[in-house]
MARVEXLO-150679 format. One record per residue (C-alpha): residue in three letters; x, y, z. Coordinates in steps of 0.5 Angstrom, whole numbers, plus 2048, in hexadecimal, padded with zeros to 3 digits. Layout:
// MARVEXLO-150679
ALAXYZ;...
END
This chain:
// MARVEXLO-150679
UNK8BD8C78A9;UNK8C38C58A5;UNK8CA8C38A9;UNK8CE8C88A9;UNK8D58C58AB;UNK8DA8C58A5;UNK8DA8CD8A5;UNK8DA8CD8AE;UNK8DF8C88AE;UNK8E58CB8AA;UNK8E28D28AD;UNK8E48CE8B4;UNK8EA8CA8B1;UNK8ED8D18AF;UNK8ED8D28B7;UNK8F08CC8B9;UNK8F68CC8B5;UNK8FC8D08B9;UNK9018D48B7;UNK9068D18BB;UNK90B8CD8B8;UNK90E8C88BF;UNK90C8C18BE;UNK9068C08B9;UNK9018BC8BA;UNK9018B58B9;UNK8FD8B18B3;UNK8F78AD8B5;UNK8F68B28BC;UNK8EE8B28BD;UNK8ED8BA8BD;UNK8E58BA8BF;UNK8E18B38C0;UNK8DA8B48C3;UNK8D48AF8C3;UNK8CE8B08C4;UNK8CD8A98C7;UNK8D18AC8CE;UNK8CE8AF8D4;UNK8C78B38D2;UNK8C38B78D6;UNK8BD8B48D9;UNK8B88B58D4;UNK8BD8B38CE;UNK8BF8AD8D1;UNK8B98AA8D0;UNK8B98AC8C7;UNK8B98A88C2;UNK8BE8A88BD;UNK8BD8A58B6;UNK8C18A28B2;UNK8C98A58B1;UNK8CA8A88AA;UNK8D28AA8AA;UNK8D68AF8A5;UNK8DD8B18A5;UNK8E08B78A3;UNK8E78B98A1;UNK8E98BF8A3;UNK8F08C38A1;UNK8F28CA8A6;UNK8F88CD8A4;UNK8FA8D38A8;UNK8FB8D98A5;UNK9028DB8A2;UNK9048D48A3;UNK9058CE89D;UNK9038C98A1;UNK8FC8C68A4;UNK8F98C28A9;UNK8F48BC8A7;UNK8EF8BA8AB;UNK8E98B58AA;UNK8E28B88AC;UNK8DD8B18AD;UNK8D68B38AF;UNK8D18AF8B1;UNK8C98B08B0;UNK8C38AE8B3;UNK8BC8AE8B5;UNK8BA8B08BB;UNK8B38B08BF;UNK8B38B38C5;UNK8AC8B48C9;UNK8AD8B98D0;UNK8A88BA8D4;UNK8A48BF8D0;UNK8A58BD8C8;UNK8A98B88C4;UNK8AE8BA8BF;UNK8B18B68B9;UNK8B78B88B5;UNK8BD8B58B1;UNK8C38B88B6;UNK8CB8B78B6;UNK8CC8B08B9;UNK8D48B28BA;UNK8D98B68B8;UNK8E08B38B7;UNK8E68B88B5;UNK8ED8B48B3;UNK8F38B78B2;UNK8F68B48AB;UNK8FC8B78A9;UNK9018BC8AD;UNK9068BE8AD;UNK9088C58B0;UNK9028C78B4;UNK8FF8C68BB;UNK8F88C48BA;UNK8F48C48C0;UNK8EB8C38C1;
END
C-alpha cells in the first residue's frame, strides 16, 4: 500500500496553520514527534522492527490570500514490522516515526 503522506501532510498543515497574527511561532518548534519506540500496547511491545530507512520532505503552505508561507520539515521514518498475537502473524513496512519541524515563519501561530 503506497504511503500517502505528502498529500495528507499539506492537507493537515492547511489546518495547522492559524489566521491569527499575535506572535508567530518560533523556527525550530517541533510541531509532531511521534516514535514508535514509545510505549505500546502489550502485543506490540513484544514487535520486531527492522532496520529504519528515513525520508525527508519540505513542505510549503501558504495561506490563502497571503504573500507569505510557512516551511516545514516533514522527516518520516519506515520499518518493517513483524508482529505475532495470539492467533496470527503479520509482517509489514510501517511508519517508524513521524517528525514535522517548523522551518520558516514569520507571521503565523502554528500549532500540532
Amino acid at each position: 500500500m503506497p504511503l500517502l503522506l505528502p498529500r495528507t501532510f499539506a492537507a493537515s498543515l492547511l489546518i495547522l496553520v492559524a489566521c491569527d497574527k499575535i506572535t508567530p511561532t518560533a523556527q525550530g518548534t517541533e510541531v509532531v514527534a511521534w516514535d514508535i519506540d514509545k510505549p505500546r500496547v502489550s502485543e506490540f511491545e513484544k514487535a520486531a522492527i527492522g532496520t529504519r530507512t528515513q525520508k525527508k520532505w519540505l513542505a510549503l503552505v501558504k495561506p490563502p490570500g497571503t504573500p507569505t508561507s510557512v516551511e516545514f520539515d516533514l522527516v518520516i521514518e519506515t520499518a518493517p514490522f513483524d508482529l505475532v498475537t495470539r492467533q496470527e502473524s503479520h509482517f509489514l513496512k510501517t511508519p517508524a516515526s513521524v517528525k514535522i519541524t517548523l522551518k520558516a515563519n514569520d507571521k503565523w501561530i502554528v500549532t500540532g
